[in-house]
TIKELUM-963541 format. One record per residue (C-alpha): z negated, y, x. Coordinates in Angstrom, 2 decimals, decimal comma. Each point is the difference from the previous one (the first is absolute). Layout:
<nodes>
<node zz="Z" yy="Y" xx="X"/>
...
</nodes>
This chain:
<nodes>
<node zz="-10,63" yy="158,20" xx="67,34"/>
<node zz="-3,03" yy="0,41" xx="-2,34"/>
<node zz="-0,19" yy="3,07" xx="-2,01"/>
<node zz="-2,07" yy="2,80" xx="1,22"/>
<node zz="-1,94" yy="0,47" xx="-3,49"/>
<node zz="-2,47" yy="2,84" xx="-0,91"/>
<node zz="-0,59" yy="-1,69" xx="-3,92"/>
<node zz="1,68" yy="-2,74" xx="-2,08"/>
<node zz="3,78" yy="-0,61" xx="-0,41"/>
<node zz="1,73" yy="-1,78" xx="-2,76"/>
<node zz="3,19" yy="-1,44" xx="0,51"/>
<node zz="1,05" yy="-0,97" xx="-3,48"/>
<node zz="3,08" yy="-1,58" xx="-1,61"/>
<node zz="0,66" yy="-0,12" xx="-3,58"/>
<node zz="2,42" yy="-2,44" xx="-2,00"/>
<node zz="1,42" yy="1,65" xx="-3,12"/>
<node zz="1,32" yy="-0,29" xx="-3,55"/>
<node zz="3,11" yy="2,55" xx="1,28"/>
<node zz="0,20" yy="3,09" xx="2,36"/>
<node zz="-0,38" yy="2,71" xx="-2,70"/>
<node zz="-3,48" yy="1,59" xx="1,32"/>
<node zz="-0,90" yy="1,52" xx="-2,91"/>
<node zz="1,12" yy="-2,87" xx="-1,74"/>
<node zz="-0,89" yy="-3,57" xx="1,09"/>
<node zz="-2,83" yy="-1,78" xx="0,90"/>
<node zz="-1,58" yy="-2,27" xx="2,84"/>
<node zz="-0,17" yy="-3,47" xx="-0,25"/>
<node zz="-1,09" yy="-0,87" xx="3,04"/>
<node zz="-2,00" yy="2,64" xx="2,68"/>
<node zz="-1,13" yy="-1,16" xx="3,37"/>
<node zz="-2,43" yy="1,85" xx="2,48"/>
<node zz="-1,15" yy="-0,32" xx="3,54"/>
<node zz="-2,68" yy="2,32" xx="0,88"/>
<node zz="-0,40" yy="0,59" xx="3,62"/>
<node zz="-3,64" yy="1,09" xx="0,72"/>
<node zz="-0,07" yy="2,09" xx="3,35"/>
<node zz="-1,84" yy="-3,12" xx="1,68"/>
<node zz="3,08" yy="-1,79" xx="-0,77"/>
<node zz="-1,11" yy="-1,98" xx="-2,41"/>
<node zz="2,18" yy="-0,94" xx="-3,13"/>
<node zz="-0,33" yy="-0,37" xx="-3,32"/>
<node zz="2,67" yy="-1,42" xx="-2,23"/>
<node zz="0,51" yy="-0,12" xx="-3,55"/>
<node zz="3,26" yy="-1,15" xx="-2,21"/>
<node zz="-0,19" yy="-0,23" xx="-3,20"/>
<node zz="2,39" yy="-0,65" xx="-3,18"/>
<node zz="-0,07" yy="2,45" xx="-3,29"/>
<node zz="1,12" yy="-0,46" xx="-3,46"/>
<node zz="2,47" yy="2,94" xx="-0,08"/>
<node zz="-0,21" yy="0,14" xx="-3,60"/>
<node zz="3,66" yy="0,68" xx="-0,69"/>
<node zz="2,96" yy="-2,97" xx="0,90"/>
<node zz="0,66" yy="-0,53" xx="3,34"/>
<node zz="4,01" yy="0,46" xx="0,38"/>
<node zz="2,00" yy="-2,87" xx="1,17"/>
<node zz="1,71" yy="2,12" xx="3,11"/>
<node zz="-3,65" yy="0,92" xx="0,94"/>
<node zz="-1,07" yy="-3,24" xx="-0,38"/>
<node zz="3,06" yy="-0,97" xx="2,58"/>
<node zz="-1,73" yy="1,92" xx="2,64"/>
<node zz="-3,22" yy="-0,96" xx="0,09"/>
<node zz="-0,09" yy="-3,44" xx="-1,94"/>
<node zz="-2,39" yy="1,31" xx="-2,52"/>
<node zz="0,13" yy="-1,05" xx="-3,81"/>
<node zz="-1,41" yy="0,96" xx="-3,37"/>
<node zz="-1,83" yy="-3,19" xx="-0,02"/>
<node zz="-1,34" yy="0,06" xx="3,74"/>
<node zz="-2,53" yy="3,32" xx="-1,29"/>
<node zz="-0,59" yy="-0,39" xx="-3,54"/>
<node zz="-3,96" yy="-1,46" xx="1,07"/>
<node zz="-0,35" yy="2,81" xx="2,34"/>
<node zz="-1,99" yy="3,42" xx="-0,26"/>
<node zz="1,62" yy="2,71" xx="-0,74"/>
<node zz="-0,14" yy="3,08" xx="2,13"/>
<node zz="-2,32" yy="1,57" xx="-1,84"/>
<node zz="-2,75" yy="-2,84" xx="-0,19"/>
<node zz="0,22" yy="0,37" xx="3,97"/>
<node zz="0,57" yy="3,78" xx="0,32"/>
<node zz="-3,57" yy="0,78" xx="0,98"/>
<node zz="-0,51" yy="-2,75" xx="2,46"/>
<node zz="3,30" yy="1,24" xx="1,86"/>
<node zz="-0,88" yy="3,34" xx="0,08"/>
<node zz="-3,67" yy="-0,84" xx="1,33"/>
<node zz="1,94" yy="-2,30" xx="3,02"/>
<node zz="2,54" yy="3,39" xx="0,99"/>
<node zz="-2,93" yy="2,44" xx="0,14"/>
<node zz="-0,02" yy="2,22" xx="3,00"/>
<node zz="3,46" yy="-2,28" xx="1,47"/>
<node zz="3,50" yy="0,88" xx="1,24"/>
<node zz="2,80" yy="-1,42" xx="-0,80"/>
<node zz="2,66" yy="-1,83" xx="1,28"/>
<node zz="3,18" yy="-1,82" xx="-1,13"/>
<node zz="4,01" yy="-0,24" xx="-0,26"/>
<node zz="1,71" yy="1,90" xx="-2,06"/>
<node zz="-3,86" yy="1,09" xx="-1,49"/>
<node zz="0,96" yy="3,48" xx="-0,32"/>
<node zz="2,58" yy="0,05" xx="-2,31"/>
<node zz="-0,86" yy="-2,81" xx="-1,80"/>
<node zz="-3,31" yy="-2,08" xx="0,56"/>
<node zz="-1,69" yy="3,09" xx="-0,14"/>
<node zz="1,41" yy="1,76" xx="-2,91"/>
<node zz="0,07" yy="-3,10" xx="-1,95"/>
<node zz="-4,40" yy="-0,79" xx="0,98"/>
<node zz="-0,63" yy="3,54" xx="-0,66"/>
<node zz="1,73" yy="0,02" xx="-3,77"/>
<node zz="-1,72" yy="-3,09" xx="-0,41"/>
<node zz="-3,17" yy="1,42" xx="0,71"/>
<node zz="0,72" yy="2,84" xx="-2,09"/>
<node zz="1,21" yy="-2,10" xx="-3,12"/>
<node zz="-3,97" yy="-1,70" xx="-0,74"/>
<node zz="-1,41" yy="3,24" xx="0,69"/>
<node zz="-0,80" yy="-0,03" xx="3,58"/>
<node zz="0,27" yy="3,13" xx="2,19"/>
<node zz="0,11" yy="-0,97" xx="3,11"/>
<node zz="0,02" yy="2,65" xx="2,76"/>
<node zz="2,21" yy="-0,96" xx="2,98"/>
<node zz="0,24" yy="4,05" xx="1,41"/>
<node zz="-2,08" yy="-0,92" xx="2,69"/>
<node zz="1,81" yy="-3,03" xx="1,17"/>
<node zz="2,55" yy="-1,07" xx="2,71"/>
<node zz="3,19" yy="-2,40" xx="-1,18"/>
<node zz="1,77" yy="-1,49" xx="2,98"/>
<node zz="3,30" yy="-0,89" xx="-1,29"/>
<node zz="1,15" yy="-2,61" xx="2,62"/>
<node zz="4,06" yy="-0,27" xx="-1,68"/>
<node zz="0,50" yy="3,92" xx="0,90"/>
<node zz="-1,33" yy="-0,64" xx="3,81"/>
<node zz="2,18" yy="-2,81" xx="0,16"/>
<node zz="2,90" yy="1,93" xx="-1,41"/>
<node zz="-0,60" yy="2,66" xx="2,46"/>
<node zz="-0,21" yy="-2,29" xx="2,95"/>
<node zz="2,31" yy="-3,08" xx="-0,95"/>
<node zz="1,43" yy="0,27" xx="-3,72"/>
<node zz="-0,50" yy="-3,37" xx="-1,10"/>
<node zz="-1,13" yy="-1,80" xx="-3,35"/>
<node zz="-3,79" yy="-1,92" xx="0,42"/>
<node zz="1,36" yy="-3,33" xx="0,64"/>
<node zz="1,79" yy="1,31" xx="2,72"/>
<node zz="-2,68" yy="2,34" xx="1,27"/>
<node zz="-2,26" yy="-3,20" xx="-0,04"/>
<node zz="2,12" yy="-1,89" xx="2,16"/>
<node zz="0,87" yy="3,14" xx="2,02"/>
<node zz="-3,29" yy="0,65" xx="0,90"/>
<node zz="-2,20" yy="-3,25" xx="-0,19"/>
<node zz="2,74" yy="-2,24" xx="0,58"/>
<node zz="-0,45" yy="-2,12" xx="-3,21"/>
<node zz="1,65" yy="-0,86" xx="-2,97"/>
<node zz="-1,21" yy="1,09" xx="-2,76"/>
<node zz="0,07" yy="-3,16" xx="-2,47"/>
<node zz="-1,60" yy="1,45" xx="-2,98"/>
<node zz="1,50" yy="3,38" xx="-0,75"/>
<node zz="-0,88" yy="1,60" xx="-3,47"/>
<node zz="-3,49" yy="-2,07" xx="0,19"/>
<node zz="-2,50" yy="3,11" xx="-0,42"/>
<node zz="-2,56" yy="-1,61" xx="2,54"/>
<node zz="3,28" yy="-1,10" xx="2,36"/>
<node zz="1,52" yy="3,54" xx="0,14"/>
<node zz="-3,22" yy="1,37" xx="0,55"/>
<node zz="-1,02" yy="-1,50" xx="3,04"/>
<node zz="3,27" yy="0,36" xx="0,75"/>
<node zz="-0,80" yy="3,52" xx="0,09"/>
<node zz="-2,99" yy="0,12" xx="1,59"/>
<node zz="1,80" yy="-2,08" xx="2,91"/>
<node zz="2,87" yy="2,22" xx="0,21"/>
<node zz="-2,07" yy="3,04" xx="0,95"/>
<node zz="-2,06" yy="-1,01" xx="2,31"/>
<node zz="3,12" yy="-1,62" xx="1,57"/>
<node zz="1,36" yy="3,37" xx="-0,44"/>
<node zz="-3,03" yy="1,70" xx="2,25"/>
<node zz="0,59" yy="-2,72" xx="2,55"/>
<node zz="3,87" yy="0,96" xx="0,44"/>
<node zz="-0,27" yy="4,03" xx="-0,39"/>
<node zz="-2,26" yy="1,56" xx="2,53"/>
<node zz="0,45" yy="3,84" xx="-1,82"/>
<node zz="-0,74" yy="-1,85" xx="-3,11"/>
<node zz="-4,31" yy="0,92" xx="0,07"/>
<node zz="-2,13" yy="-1,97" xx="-1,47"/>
<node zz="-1,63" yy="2,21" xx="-2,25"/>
<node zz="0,05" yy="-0,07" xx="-3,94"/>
<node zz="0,44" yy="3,20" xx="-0,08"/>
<node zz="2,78" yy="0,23" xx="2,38"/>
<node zz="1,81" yy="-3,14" xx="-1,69"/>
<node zz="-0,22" yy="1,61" xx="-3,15"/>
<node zz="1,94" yy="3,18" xx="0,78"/>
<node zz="2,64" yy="-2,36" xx="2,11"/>
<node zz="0,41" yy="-2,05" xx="-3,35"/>
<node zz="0,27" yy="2,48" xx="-2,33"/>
<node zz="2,65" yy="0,90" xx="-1,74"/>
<node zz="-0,12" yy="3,94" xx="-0,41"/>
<node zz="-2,93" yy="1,68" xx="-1,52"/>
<node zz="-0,73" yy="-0,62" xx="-4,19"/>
<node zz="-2,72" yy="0,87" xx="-2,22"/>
<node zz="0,60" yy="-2,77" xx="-2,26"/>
<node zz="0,84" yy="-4,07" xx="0,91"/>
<node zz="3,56" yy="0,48" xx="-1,42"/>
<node zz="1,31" yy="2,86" xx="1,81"/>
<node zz="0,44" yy="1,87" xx="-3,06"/>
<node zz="-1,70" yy="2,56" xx="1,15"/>
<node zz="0,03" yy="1,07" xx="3,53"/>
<node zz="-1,72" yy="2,53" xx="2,60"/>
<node zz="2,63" yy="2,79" xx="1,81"/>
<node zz="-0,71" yy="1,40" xx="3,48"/>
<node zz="-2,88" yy="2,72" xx="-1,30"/>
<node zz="-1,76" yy="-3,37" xx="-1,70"/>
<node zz="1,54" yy="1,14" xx="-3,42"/>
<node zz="0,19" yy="-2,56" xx="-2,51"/>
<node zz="4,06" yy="0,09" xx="-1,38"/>
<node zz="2,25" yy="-2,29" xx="-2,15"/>
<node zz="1,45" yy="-2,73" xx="2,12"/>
<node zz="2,21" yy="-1,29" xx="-2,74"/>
<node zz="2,15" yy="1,77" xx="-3,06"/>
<node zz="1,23" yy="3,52" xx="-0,47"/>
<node zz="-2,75" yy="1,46" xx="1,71"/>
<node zz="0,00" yy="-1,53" xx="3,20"/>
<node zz="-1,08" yy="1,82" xx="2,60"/>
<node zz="-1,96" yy="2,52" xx="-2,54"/>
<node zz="-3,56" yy="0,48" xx="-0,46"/>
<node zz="-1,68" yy="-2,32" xx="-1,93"/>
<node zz="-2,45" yy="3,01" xx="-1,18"/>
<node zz="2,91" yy="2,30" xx="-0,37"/>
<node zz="2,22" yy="-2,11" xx="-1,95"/>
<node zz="-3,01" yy="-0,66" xx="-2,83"/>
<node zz="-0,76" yy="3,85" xx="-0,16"/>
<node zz="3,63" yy="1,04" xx="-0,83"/>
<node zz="0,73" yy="-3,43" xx="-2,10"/>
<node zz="-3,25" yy="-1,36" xx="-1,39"/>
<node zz="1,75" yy="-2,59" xx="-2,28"/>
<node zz="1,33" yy="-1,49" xx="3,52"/>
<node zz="-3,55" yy="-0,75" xx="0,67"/>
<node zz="-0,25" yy="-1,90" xx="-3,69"/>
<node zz="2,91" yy="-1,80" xx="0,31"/>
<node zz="-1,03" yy="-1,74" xx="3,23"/>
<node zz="-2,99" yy="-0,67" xx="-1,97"/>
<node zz="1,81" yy="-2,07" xx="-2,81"/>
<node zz="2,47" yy="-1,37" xx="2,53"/>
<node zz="0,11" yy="-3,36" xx="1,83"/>
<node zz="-1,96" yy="1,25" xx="3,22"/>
<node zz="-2,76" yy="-1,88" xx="1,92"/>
<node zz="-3,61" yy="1,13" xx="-1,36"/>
<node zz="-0,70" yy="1,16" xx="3,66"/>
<node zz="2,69" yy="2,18" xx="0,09"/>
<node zz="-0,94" yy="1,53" xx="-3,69"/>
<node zz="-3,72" yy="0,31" xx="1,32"/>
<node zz="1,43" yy="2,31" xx="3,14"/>
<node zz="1,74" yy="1,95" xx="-1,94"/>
<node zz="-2,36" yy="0,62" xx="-2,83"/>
<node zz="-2,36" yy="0,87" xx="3,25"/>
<node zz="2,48" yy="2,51" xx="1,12"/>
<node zz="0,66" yy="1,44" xx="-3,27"/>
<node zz="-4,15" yy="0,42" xx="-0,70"/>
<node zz="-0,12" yy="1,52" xx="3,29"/>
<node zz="2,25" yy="2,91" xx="-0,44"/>
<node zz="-1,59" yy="0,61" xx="-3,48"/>
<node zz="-3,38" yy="0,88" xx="1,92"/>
<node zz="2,01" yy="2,23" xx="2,10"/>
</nodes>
């Protein structure tokens, strides 16, 4: 089944110097955009990470040190890749805790904003989860009936992807086929940053979703302890989650 598209969709994939999202850095970030005609566009491309590559990362998805030391560095393509997401969803596996978070902060890192409020992110791991609980290899040959020969290849895993949920359309009648609809299927509760730092309670509320506030408001917390808000500042969170809660905390100082 074909998706039933209103703009773009990205399904992305990114290959990693680690799994620290605040942290590490893409070496390798493929894209298939999906135009509502159908049509698709794919990119993959290999980064110099500008830090080591570690040997158990390496491991995973066969990328060295030596394979990207020729290749532009995220920033030198920053303003191309934003120019190819404009006005697109999103799709992946796994994309919202980590893809995403880890694009986002390197977005943020050269100085790039970008503004992905208005967007959609089908997370196709957290339907499969919810209908299946299986890893992607096995949700590949689950659904499409193939092996999948080149796991941890960013282009591989995300066709893979891209595969996998249309497969997934085909097999689940109540699954619609609506961005919008997939979107709220995938997702994984409701959070104001990428991380889940920071998270949105029944009244839309932004609280702590982490730490010895959990639970409390985020506005709350900084109004009674303002040296909470300063140590997140100087502490090892993702820039996106800093910029929401500097957001929140000039917000209530309007008030």
């Amino acid at each position: 089944m074909n998706l039933n598209l209103k703009r773009p969709i990205v399904f992305f994939d990114l290959e990693t110097t680690g799994v620290d999202t605040s942290r590490d850095r893409i070496v390798e970030i493929s894209m298939i955009k999906v135009m509502p005609d159908g049509e698709e566009i794919v990119k993959t491309r290999r980064l110099n990470p500008q830090m080591p590559i570690p040997p158990e990362s390496t491991a995973i998805h066969g990328i060295k040190d030596e394979d990207v030391k020729d290749c532009p560095t995220f920033a030198q393509i920053a303003k191309s890749l934003e120019a190819f997401l404009v006005g697109c969803d999103f799709g992946g596996f796994n994309s919202n805790r980590f893809d995403l978070p880890v694009l986002v902060e390197e977005f943020l890192r050269v100085g790039i904003d970008v503004d992905f409020k208005r967007r959609r992110f089908i997370d196709v791991q957290n339907i499969f989860h919810k209908k299946e609980q299986r890893t992607l290899v096995a949700a590949y040959k689950f659904y499409c009936d193939r092996d999948l020969n080149d796991a941890h290849s960013a282009e591989a895993d995300t066709r893979a992807t891209y595969e996998v949920l249309k497969a997934q359309l085909d097999r689940y009648p109540d699954l619609a086929n609506d961005v919008d609809a997939l979107a709220d299927f995938s997702a994984r509760g409701s959070a104001a940053d990428y991380a889940g730092r920071i998270l949105y309670n029944d009244k839309g509320t932004e609280i702590f979703g982490f730490g010895k506030y959990k639970g409390r408001s985020v506005e709350e917390v900084f109004r009674i302890e303002p040296s909470y808000y300063a140590w997140m500042m100087n502490g090892d969170f993702p820039l996106y989650t800093k910029k929401v809660i500097t957001e929140i905390r000039m917000r209530s100082k309007t008030k």
